[in-house]
Structure formats: structure tokens, C-alpha cells
N, C-alpha and C positions, 0 to 999 in steps of 0.2 A: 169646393171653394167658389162660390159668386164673383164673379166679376163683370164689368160692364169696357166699356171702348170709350174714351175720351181723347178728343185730337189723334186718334190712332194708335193711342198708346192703351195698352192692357191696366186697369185697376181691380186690384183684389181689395176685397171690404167683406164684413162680418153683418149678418142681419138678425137680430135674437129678439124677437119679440114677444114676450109670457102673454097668453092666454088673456084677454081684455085688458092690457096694457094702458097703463093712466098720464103716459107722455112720450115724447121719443126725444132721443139725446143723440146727436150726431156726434164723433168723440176724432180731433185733428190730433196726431202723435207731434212731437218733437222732433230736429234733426238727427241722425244716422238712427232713428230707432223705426219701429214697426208699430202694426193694431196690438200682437202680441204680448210687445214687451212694454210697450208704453201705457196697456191700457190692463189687456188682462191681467197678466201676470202679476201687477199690481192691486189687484182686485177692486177697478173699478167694474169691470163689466158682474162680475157675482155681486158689489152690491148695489148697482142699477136695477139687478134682476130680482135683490130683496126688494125694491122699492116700486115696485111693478112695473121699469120702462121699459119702453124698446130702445135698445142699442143698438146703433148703425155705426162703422170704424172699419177707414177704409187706409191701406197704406197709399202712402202718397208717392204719385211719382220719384221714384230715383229710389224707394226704401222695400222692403218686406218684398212681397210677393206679386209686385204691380211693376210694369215694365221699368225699365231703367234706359233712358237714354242717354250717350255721352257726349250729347253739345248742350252749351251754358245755354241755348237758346228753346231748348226746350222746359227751360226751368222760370222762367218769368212772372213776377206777381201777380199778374192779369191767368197766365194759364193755370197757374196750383190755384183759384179760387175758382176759375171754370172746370176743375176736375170737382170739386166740391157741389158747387152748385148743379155740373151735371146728374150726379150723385142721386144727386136731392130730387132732381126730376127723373131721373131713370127708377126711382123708388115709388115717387109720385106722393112724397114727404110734405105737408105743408105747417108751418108753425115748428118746427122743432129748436131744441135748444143745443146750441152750437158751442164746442167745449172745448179748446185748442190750447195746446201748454208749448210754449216756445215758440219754436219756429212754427208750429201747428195754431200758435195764438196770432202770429202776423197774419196768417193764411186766415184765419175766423174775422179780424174786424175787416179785408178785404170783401170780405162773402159777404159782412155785414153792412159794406161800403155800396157792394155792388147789385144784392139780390136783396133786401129789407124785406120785401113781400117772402119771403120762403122761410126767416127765421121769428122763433117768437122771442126767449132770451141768449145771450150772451154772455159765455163767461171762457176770461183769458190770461192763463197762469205763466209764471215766470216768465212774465214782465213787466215793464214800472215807465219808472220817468225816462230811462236812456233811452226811450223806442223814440222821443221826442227831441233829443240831441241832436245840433247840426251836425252836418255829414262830416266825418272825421275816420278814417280808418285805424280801430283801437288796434291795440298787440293781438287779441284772440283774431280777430278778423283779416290780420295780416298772417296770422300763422297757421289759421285754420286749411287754406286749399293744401296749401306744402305738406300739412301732416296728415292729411287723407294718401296723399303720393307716395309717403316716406318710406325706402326698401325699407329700414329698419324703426319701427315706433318709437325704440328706445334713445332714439337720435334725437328725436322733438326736445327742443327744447322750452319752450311753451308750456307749463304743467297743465293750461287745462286745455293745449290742442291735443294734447298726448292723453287726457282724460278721453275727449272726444273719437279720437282715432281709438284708445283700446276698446272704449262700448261699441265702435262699428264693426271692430275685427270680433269681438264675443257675440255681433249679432250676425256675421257674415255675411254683412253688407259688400255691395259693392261700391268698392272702393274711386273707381271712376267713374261710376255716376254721382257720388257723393261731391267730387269734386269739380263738375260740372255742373252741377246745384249751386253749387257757394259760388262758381264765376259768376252767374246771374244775379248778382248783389243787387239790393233795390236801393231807392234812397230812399231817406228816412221817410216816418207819415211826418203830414205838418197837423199841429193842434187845428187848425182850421180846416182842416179836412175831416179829421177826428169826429169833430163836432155833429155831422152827418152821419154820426151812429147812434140811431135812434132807439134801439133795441134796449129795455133793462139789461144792464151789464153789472158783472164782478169781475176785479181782477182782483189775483192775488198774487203772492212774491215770495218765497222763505225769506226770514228775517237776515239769515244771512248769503241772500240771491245778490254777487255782486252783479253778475250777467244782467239783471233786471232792473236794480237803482225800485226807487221808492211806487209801490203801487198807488198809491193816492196821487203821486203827479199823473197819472194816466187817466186813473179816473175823474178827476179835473176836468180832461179835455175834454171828456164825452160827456153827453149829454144827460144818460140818466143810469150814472155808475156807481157801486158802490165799492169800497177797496178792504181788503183784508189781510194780515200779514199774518205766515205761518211761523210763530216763534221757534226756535231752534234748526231751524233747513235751510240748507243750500238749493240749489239750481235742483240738485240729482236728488235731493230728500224728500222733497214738498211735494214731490207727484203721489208716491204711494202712503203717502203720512195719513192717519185718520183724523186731524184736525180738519186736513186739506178736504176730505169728503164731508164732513160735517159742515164747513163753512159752504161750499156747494148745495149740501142738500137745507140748508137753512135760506139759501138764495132762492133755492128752486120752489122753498115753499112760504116767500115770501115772509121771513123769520129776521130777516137783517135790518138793521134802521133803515130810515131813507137817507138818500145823499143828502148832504146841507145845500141851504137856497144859493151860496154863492157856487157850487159847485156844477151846476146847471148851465146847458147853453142852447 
């Protein structure tokens, strides 16, 4: 297992690149999941590897097999995007396309925010318009650290903290650095910040991703985005769906409309 040192903490990451390989695809997981379950298992890394990339997926602090610390201050937006970006230089990666679904999406338009030179495209799943809500603490986000805690899961009341909490206990995560993650809550991006992401981007949302709200408000803010919505998925469907990989690899090969003139900033 490859790993590298970032701020002192141990990251475990995957490096698979076929034999004269035609691009590289950095690949950000989701919360309480891992490079394994977010990416392989769902067969993006076998069909990257039909498409000749190299695949770099690394877990991210607090998840999989990369250190876990348990204070909120190790989790800050600024540091999960300098684990990334390190990443990217400790490989000596330049231009690659940067691939984040969820929580692993806030962590890409950061990277996107902060390192432009290291990325070529952009693309950031299950999310939408709510990433641009004033700061409001919803039910999931109020119930989420408590039910990383919970002696008993079945306590949560919450259906989708208790969602959250059984995929961390089936991935045997730990459980308080999970919840030392989520103290470190950021506040929302502003569209006006957004706007500084300069990268071709896609985002996309399952049709039925309440977590995400509408992918075209997002693509909106940015600059040069196009949006896609995965009919029939929720949050947990649209990752391993083959729509979701077709719409990707139609991004990557420059196969989608372009954004409309007013969508541009």
C-alpha cells in the first residue's frame, strides 16, 4: 500500500496506471466511505482501466487506511484540499482530472479554488444548488456527529444519519474520527467564489439526490460547467450507476453540449 505524509498524518492512495496511459483521473471518495468502496468496488477504477487512464484515489484523512485523527481541527477545508494537492505533487501529476462525489466534491472545487495550475477537468457528483444555501444547520447535519457516537445505531433517529452511521460501521470506519470530521463544518461556498473555478467542469445529482438539490444551480455559478442528472438515483445510487460513468466519460471526451452563454461567469 503507497502512502505519502501530509501535515504529519499518514495517506493511503492507489496508483494504477496501464502501460502508455491517455490521461490521469484523481478520484476524491465521499464521507465515512474509503478509495475501495467508493471507487473500486464500484467499478470505476476497472473502467478507467478500459479506457486507458491512470487512476490515482487516495483515502482521505479520517476514512480507509490514512491516518485518523480525533480533533475537529485536523479536518478543516483548507487541510483536506492540501492533502490532495499534496498528493498531486508527491506524484509529480500535472493536468489531471479531478473526480470528487460528495463530501469528496466540496474537497475537488476547493483544490479547484486553490491549485488551478495542477488540474485540467472537473467533475463533482452528488451535489446541486444546496452547496449554495445560506448557512442554516439542516436535520441531517444536526444529526449527523450524534449518530457517528451512538452506542446503539438503532437509536438514530434520523433515517438518513442512521443510513450514514450503518455504511461507516459495514466499512469499519472509525467512528471518532468520523465525528471529528463533521465538527470541522465549513460554511457554505459563496456563488461568487464559485466563480473562480475556472476548470471545464460537470456536475451531476441523482434525480432523486435530496442531499444535493438541482445540479444546474451549481453549474450556474461556475464558470465553465456543464450539469447532468442521473434519472432514477439517490445520493447512494448515482455513484456506481452506468449512466453516471457514461455521462463522465462523454465529459472527459468532450461529447456534452456546451454550457448556455447565460451560464457563464
Amino acid at each position: 500500500m503507497p502512502s505519502f505524509k501530509s501535515d504529519g498524518v499518514e495517506l493511503a492512495y492507489d496508483d494504477i496506471a496501464p502501460p502508455g496511459h491517455r490521461d490521469t483521473v484523481l478520484l476524491i471518495h465521499g464521507f465515512a466511505s474509503n478509495r475501495y468502496e467508493g471507487w473500486r468496488r464500484t467499478g470505476w477504477y476497472s473502467a478507467f482501466e478500459r479506457r486507458g487512464s491512470r487512476v490515482i484515489a487516495l483515502d482521505m484523512r479520517g476514512h480507509g487506511e490514512s491516518g485518523k485523527p480525533h480533533d475537529a481541527q485536523a479536518y478543516g477545508r483548507a487541510r483536506l484540499a492540501a492533502d490532495v494537492i499534496g498528493l498531486i505533487d508527491h506524484l509529480g501529476v500535472q493536468g489531471c482530472t479531478l473526480l470528487g462525489y460528495s463530501m469528496g466534491a466540496h474537497v475537488a472545487l476547493n483544490v479547484a479554488l486553490e491549485a488551478p495550475d495542477r488540474l485540467g477537468k472537473l467533475i463533482c457528483g452528488g451535489i446541486g444548488g444546496r452547496l449554495l444555501e445560506p448557512e442554516s444547520p439542516s436535520p441531517l447535519a444536526e444529526a449527523l456527529p450524534a449518530a457517528m457516537l451512538a452506542e446503539d445505531p438503532e437509536t438514530i433517529e434520523d433515517p438518513m444519519a442512521r443510513s450514514f452511521r450503518h455504511f461507516a460501521d459495514e466499512q469499519g470506519e472509525d467512528l471518532k474520527a468520523l465525528a471529528a470530521f463533521l465538527a470541522a463544518r465549513a460554511a457554505p461556498f459563496e456563488a461568487a467564489d464559485l466563480a473562480g473555478v475556472r476548470s471545464p467542469a460537470l456536475v451531476f445529482a441523482g434525480a432523486r439526490d435530496e442531499l444535493a438539490g438541482d445540479p444546474q444551480a451549481l453549474a450556474s455559478a461556475l464558470f465553465d460547467a456543464r450539469a447532468v442528472v442521473v434519472p432514477g438515483c439517490d445520493h447512494f445510487s448515482a455513484i456506481p450507476h452506468a449512466l453516471t460513468k457514461g455521462a463522465v466519460f462523454d465529459f472527459q471526451d468532450g461529447l456534452l453540449d456546451e454550457p448556455e452563454p447565460d451560464a457563464w461567469r
